[in-house]
HTML snippet that shows the backbone in 3Dmol.js (N, CA, C, O; Angstrom):
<script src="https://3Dmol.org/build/3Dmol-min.js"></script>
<div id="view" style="width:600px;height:400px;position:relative"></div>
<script>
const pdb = `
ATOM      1  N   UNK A   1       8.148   1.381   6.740  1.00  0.00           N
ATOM      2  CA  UNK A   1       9.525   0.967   6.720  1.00  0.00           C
ATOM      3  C   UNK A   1      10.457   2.128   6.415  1.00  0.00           C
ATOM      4  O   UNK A   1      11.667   1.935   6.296  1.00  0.00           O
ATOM      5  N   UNK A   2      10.030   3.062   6.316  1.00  0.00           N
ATOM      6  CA  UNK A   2      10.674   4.440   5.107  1.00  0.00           C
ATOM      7  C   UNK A   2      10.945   5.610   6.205  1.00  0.00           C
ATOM      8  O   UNK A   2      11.646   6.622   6.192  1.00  0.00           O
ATOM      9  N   UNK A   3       9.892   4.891   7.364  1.00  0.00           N
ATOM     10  CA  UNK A   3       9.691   6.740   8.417  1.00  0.00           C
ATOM     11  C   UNK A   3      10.413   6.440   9.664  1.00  0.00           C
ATOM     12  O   UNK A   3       9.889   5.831  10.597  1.00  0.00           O
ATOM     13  N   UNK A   4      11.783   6.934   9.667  1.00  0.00           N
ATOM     14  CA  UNK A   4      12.255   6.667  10.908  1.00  0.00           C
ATOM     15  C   UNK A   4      11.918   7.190  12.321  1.00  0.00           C
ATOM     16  O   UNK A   4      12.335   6.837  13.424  1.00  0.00           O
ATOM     17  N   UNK A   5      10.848   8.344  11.870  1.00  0.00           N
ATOM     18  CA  UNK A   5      10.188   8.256  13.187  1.00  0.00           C
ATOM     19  C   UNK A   5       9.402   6.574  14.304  1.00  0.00           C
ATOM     20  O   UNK A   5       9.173   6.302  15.483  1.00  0.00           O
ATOM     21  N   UNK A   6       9.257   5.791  12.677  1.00  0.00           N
ATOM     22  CA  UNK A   6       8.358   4.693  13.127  1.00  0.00           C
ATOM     23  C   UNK A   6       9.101   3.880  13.510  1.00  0.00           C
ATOM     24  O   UNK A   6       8.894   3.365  14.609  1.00  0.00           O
ATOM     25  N   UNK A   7      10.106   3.536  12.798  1.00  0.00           N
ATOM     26  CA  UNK A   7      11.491   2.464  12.837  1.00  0.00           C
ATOM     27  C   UNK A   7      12.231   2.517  14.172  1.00  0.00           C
ATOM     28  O   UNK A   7      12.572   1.566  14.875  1.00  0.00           O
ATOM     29  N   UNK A   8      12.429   3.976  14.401  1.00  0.00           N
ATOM     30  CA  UNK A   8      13.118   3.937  15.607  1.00  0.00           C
ATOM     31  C   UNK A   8      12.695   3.629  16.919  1.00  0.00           C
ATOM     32  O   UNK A   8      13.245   3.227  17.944  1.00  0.00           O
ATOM     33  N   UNK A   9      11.706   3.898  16.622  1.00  0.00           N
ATOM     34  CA  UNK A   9      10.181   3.824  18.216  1.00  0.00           C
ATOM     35  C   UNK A   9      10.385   1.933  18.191  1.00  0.00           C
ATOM     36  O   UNK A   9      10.626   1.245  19.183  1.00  0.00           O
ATOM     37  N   UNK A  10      10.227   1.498  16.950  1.00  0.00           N
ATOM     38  CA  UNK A  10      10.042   0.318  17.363  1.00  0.00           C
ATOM     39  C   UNK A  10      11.105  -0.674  15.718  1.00  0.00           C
ATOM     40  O   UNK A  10      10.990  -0.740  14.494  1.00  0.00           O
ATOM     41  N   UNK A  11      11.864  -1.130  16.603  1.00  0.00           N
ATOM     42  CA  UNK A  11      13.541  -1.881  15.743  1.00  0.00           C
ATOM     43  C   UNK A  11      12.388  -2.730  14.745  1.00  0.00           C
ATOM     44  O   UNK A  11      12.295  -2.378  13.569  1.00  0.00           O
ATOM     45  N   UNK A  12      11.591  -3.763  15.222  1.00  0.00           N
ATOM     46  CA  UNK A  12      11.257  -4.594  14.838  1.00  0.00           C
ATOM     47  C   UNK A  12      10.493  -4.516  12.853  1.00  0.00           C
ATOM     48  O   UNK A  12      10.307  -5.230  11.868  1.00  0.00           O
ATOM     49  N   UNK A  13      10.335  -3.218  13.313  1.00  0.00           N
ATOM     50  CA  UNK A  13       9.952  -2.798  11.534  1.00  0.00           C
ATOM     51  C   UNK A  13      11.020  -2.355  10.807  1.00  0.00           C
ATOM     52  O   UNK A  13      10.832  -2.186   9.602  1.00  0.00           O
ATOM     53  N   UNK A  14      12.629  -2.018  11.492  1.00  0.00           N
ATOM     54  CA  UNK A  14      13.514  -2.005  10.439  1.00  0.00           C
ATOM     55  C   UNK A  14      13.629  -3.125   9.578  1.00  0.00           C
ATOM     56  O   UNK A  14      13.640  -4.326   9.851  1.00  0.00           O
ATOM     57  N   UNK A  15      13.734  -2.385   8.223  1.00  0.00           N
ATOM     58  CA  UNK A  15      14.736  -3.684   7.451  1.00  0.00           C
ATOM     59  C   UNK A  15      13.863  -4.843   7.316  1.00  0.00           C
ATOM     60  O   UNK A  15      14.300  -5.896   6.852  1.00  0.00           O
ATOM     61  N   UNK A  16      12.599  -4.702   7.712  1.00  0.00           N
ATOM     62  CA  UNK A  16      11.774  -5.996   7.925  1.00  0.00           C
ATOM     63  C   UNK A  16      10.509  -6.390   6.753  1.00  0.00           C
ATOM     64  O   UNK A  16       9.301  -6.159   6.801  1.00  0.00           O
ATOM     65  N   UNK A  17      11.227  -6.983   5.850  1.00  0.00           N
ATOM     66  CA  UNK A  17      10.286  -6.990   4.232  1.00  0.00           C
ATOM     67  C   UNK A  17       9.079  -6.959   4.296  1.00  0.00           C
ATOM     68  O   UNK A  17       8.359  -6.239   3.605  1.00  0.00           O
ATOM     69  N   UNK A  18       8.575  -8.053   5.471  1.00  0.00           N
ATOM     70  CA  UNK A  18       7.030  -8.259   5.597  1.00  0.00           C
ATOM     71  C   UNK A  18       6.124  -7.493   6.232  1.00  0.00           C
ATOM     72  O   UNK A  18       4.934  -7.808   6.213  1.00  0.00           O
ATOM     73  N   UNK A  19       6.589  -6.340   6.905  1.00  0.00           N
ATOM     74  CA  UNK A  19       6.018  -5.533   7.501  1.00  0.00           C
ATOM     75  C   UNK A  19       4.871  -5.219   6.717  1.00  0.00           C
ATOM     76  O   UNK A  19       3.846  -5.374   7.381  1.00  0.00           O
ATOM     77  N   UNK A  20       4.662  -4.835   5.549  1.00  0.00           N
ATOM     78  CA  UNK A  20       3.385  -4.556   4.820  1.00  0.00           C
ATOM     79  C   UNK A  20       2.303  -5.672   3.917  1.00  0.00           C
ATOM     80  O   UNK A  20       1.375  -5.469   3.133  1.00  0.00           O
ATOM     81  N   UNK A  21       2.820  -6.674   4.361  1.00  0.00           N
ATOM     82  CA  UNK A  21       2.699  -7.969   4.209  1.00  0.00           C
ATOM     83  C   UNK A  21       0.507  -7.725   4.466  1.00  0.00           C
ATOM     84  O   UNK A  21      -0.076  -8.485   3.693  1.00  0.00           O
ATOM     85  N   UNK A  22       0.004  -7.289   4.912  1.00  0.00           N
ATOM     86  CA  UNK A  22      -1.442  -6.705   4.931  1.00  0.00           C
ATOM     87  C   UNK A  22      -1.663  -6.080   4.429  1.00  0.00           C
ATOM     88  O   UNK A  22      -2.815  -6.190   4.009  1.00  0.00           O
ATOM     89  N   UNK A  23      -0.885  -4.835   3.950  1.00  0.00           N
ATOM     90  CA  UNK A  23      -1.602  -3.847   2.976  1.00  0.00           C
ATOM     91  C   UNK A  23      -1.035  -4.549   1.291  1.00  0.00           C
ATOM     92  O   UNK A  23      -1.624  -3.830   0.485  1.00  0.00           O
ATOM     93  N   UNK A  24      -0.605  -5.078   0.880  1.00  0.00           N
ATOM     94  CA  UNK A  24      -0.387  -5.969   0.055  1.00  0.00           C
ATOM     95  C   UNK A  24      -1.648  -6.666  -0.234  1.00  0.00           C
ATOM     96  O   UNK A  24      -2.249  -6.479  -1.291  1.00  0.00           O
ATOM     97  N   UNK A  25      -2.192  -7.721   0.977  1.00  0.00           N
ATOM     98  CA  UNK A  25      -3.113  -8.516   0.610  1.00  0.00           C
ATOM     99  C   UNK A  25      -4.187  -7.622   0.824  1.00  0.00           C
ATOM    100  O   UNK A  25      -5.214  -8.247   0.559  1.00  0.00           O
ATOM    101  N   UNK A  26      -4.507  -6.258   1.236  1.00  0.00           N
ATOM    102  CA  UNK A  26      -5.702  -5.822   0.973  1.00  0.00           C
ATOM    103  C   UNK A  26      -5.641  -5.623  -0.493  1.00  0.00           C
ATOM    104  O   UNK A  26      -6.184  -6.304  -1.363  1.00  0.00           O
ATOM    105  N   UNK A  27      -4.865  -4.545  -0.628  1.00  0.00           N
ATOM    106  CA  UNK A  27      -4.700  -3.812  -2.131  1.00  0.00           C
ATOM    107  C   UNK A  27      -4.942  -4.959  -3.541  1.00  0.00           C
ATOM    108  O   UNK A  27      -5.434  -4.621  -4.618  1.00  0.00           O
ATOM    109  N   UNK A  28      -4.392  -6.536  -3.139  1.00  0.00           N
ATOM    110  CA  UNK A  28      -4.992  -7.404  -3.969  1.00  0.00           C
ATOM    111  C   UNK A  28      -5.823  -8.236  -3.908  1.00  0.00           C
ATOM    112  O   UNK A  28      -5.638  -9.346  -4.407  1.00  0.00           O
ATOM    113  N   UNK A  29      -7.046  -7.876  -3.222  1.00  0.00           N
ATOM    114  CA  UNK A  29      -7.792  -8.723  -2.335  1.00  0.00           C
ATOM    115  C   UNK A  29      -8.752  -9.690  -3.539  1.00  0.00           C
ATOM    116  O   UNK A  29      -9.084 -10.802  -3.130  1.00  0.00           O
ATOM    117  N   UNK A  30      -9.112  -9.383  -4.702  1.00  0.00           N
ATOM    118  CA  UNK A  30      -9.373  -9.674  -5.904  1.00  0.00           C
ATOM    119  C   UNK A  30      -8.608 -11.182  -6.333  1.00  0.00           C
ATOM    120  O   UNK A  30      -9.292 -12.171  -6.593  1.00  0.00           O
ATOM    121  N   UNK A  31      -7.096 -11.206  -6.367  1.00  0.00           N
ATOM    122  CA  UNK A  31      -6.489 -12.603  -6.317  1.00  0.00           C
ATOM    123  C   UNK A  31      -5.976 -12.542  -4.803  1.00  0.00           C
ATOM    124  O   UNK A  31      -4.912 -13.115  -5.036  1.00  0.00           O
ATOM    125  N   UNK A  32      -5.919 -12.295  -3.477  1.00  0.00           N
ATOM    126  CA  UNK A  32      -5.246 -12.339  -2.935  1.00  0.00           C
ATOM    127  C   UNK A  32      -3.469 -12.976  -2.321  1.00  0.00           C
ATOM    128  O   UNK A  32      -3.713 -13.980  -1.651  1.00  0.00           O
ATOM    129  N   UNK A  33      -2.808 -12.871  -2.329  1.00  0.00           N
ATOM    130  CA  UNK A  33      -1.575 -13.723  -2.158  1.00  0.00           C
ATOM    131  C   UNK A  33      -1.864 -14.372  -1.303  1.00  0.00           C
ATOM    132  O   UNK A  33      -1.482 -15.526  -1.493  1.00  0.00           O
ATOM    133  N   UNK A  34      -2.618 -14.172   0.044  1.00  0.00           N
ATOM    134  CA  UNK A  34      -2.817 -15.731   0.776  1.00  0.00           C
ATOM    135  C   UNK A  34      -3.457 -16.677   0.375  1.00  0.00           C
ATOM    136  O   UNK A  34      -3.516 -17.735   1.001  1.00  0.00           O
ATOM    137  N   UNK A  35      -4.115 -16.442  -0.863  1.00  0.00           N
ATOM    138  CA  UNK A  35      -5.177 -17.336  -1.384  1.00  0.00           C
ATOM    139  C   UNK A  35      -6.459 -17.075  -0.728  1.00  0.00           C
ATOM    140  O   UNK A  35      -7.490 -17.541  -1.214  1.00  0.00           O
ATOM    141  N   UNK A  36      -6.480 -16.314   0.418  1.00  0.00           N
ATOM    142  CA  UNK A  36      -7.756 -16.195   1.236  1.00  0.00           C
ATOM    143  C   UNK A  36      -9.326 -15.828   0.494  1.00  0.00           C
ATOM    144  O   UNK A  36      -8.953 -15.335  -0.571  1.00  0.00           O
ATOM    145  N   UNK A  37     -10.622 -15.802   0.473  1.00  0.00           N
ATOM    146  CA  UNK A  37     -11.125 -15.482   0.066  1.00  0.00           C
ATOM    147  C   UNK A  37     -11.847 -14.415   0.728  1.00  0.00           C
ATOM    148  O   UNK A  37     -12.200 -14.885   1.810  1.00  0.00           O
ATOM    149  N   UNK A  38     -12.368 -12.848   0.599  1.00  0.00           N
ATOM    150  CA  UNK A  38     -12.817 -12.306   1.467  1.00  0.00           C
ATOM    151  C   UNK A  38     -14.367 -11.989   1.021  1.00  0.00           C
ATOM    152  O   UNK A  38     -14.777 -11.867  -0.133  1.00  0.00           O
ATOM    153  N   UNK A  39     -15.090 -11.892   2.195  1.00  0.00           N
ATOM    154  CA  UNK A  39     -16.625 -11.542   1.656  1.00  0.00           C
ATOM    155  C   UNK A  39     -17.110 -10.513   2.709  1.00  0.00           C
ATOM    156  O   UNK A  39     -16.403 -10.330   3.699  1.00  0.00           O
ATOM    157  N   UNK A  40     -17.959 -10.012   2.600  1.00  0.00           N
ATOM    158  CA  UNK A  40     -18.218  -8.835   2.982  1.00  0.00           C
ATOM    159  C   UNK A  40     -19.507  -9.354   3.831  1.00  0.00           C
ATOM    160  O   UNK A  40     -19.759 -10.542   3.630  1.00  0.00           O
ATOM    161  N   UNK A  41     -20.329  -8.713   4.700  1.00  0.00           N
ATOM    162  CA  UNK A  41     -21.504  -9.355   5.995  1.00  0.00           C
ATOM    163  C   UNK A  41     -22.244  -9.905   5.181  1.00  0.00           C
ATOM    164  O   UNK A  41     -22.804 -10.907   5.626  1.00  0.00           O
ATOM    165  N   UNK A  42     -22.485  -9.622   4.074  1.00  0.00           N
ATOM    166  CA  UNK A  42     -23.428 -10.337   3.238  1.00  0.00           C
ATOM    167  C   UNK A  42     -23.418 -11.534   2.734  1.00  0.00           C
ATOM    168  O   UNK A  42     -24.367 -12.210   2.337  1.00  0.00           O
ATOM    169  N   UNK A  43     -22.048 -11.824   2.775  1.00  0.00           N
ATOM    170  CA  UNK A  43     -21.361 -13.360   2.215  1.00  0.00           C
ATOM    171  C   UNK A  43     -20.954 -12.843   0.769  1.00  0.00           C
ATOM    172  O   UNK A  43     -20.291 -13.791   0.349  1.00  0.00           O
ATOM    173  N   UNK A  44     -20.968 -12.098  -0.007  1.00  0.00           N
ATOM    174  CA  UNK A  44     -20.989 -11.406  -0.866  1.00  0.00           C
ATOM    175  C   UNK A  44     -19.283 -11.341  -1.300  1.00  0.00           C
ATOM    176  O   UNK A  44     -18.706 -10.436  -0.697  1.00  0.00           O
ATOM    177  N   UNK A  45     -18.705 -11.864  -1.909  1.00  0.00           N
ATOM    178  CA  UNK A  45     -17.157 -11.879  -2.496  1.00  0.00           C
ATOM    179  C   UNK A  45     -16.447  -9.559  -2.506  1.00  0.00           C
ATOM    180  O   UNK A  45     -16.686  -8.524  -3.127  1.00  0.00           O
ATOM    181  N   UNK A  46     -15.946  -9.843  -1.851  1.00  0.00           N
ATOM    182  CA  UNK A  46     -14.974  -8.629  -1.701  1.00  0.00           C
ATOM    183  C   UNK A  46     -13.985  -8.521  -2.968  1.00  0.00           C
ATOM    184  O   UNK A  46     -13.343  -9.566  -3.075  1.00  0.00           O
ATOM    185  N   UNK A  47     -13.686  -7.626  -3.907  1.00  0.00           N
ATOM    186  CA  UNK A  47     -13.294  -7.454  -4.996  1.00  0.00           C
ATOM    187  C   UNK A  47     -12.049  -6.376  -4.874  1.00  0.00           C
ATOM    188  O   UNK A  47     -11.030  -6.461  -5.559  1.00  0.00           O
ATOM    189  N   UNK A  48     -12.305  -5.309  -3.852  1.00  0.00           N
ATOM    190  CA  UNK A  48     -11.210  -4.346  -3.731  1.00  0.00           C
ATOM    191  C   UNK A  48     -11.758  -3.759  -2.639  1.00  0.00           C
ATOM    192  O   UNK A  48     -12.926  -3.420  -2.452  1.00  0.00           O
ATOM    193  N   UNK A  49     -10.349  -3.627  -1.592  1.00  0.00           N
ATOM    194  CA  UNK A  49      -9.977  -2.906  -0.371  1.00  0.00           C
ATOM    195  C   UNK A  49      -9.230  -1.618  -0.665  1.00  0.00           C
ATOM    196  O   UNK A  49      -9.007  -0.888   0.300  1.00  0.00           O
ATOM    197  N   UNK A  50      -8.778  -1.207  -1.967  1.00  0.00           N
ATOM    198  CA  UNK A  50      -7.813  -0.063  -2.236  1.00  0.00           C
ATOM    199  C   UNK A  50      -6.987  -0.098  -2.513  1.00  0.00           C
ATOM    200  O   UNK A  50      -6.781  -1.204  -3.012  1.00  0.00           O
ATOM    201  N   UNK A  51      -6.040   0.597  -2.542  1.00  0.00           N
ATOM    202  CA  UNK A  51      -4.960   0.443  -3.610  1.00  0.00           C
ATOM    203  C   UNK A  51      -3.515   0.728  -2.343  1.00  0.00           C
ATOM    204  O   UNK A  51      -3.542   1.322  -1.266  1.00  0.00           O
ATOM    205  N   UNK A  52      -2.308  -0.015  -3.088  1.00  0.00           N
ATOM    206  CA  UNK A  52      -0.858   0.417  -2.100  1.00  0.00           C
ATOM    207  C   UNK A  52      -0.092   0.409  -2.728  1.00  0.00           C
ATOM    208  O   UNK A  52      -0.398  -0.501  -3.499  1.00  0.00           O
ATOM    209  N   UNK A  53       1.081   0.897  -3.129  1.00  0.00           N
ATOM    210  CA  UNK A  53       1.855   1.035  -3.797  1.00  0.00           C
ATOM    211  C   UNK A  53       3.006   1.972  -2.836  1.00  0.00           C
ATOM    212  O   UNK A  53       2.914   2.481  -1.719  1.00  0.00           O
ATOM    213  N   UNK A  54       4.281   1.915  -4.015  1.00  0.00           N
ATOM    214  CA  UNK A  54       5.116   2.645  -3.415  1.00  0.00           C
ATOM    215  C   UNK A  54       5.882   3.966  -4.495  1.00  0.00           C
ATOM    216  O   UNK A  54       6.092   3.879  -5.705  1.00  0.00           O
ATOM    217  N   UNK A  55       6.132   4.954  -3.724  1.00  0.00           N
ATOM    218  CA  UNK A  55       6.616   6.163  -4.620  1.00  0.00           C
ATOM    219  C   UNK A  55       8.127   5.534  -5.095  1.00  0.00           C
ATOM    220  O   UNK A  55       8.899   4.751  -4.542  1.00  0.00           O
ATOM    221  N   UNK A  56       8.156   6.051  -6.015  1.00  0.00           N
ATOM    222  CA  UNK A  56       9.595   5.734  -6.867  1.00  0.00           C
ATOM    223  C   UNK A  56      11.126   6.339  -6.064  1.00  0.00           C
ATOM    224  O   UNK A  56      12.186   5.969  -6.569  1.00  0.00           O
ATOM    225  N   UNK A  57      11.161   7.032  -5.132  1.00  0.00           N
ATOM    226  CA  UNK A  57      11.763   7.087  -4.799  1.00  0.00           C
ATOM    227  C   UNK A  57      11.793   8.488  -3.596  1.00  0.00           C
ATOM    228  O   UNK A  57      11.056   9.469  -3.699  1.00  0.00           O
ATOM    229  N   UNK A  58      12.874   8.272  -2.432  1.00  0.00           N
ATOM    230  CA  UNK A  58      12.075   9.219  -1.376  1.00  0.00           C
ATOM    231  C   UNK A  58      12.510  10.876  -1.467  1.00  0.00           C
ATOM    232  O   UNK A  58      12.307  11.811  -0.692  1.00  0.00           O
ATOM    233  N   UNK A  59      13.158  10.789  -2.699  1.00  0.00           N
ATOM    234  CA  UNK A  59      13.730  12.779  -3.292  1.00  0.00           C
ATOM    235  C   UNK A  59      12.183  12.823  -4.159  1.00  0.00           C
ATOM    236  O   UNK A  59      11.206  13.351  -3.627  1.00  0.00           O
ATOM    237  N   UNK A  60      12.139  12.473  -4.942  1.00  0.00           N
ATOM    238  CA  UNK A  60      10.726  12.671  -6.094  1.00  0.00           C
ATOM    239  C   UNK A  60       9.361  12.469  -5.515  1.00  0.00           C
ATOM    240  O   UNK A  60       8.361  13.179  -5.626  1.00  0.00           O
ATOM    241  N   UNK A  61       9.546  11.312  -4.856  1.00  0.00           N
ATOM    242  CA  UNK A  61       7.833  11.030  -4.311  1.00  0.00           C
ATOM    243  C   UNK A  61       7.023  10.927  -5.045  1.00  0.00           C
ATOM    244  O   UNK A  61       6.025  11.534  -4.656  1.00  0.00           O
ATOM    245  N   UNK A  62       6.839  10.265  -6.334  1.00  0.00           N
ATOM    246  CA  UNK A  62       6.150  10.042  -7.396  1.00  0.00           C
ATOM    247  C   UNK A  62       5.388   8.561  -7.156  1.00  0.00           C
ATOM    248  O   UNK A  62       5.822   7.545  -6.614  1.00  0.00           O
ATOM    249  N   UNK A  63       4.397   8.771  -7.623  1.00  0.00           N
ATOM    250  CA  UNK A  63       3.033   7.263  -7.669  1.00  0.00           C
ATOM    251  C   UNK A  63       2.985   7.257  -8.653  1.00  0.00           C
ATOM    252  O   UNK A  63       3.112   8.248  -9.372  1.00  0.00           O
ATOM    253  N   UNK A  64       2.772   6.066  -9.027  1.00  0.00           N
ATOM    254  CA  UNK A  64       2.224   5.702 -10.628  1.00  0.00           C
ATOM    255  C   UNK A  64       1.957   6.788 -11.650  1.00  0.00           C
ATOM    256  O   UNK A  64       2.628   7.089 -12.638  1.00  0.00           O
ATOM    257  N   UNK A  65       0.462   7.478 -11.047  1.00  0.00           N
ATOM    258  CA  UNK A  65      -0.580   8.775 -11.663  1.00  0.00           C
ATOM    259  C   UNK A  65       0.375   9.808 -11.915  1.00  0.00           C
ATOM    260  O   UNK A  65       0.220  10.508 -12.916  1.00  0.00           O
ATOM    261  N   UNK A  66       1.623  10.057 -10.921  1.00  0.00           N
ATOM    262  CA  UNK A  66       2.340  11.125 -11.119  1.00  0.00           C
ATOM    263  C   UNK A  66       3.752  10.755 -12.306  1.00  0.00           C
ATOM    264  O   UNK A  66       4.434  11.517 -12.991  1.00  0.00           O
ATOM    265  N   UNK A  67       3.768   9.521 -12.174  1.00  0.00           N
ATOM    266  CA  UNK A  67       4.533   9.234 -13.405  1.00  0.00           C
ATOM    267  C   UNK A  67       3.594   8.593 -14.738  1.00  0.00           C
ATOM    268  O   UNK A  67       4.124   7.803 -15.519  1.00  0.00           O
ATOM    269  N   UNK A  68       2.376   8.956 -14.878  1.00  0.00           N
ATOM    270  CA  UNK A  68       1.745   9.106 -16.293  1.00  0.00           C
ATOM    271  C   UNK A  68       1.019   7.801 -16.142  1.00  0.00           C
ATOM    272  O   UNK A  68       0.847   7.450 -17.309  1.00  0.00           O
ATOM    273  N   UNK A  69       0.496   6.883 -15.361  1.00  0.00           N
ATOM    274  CA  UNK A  69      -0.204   6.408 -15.745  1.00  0.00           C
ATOM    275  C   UNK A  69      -1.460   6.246 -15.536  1.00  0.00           C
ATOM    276  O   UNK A  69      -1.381   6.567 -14.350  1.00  0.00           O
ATOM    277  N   UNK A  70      -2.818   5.968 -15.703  1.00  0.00           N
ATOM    278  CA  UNK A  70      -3.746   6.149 -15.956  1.00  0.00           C
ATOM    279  C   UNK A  70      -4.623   5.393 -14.793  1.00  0.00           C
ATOM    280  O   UNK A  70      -5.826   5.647 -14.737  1.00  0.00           O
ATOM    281  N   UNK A  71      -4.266   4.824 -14.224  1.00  0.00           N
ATOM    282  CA  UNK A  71      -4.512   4.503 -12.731  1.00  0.00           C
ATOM    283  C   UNK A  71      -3.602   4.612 -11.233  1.00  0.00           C
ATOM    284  O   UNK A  71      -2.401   4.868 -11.312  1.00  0.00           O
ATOM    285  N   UNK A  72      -4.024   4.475 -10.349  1.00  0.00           N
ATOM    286  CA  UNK A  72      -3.505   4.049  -9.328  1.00  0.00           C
ATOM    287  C   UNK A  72      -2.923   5.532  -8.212  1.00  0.00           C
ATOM    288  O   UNK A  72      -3.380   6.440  -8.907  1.00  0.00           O
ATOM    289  N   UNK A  73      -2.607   5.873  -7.645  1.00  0.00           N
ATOM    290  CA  UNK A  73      -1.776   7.022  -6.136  1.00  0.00           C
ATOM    291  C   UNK A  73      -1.625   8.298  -7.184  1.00  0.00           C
ATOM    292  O   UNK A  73      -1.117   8.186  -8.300  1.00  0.00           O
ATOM    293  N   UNK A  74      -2.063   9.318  -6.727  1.00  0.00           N
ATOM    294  CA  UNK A  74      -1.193  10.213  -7.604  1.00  0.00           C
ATOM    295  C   UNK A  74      -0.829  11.197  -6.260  1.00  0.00           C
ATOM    296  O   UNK A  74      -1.791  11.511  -5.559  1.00  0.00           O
ATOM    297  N   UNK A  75       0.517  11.694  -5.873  1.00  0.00           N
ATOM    298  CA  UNK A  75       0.902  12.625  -5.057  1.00  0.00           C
ATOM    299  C   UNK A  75       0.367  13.886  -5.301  1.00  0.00           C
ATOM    300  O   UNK A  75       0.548  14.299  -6.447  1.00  0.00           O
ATOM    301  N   UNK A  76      -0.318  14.700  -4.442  1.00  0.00           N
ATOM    302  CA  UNK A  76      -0.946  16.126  -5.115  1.00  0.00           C
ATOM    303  C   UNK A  76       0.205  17.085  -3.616  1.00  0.00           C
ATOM    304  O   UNK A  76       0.196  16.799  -2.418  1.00  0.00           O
ATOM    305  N   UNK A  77       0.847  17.935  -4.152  1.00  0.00           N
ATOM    306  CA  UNK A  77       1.213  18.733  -3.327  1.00  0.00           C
ATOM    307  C   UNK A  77       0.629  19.928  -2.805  1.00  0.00           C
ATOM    308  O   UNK A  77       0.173  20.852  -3.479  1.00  0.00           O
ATOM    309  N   UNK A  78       0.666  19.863  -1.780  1.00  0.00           N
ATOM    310  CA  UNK A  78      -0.893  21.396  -1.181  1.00  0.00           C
ATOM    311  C   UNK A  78       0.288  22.699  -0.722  1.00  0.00           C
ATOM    312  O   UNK A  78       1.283  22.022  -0.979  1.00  0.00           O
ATOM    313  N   UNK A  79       0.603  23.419  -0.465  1.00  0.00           N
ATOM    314  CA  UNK A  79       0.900  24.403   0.045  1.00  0.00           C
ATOM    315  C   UNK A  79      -0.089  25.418   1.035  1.00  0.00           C
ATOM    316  O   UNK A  79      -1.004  26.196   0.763  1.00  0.00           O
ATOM    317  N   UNK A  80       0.436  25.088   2.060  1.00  0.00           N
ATOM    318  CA  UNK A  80      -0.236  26.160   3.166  1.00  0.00           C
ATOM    319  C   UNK A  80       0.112  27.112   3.606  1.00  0.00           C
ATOM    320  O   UNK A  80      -0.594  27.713   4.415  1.00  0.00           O
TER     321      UNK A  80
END
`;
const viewer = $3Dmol.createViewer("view");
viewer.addModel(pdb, "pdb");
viewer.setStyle({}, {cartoon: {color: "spectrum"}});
viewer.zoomTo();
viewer.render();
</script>
């Protein structure tokens, strides 16, 4: 929603809340918000797909880890 390279190619993800509406229910796949239950080939209950979150803001670019806490995204900057 953030990359107007993406937005512009295609209107339908401007401005459009639910667009991440999947990486949401992966990242909480544990309670999921659809209520869905997921299991893995085994029949085996699925507990975590990974994590999503969003940076605090698009000057800083900070994740959770980079604002001190002890789980979750941390931004690492590389220089090439």
């Amino acid at each position: 929603m953030n990359e107007p390279a993406v937005t512009e190619v295609n209107g339908s993800l401007k401005d459009n809340a639910t667009v991440e509406n999947y990486l949401h229910e992966a990242a909480l796949v544990k309670n999921a918000p659809s209520g869905n239950i997921y299991k893995n080939g085994n029949g085996k209950k699925v507990t975590n797909l990974g994590v999503h979150e969003h940076w605090n803001n698009p000057d800083s670019k900070k994740y959770s880890r980079n604002l001190g806490k002890k789980e979750g995204i941390e931004l690492v900057k590389v220089k090439i």
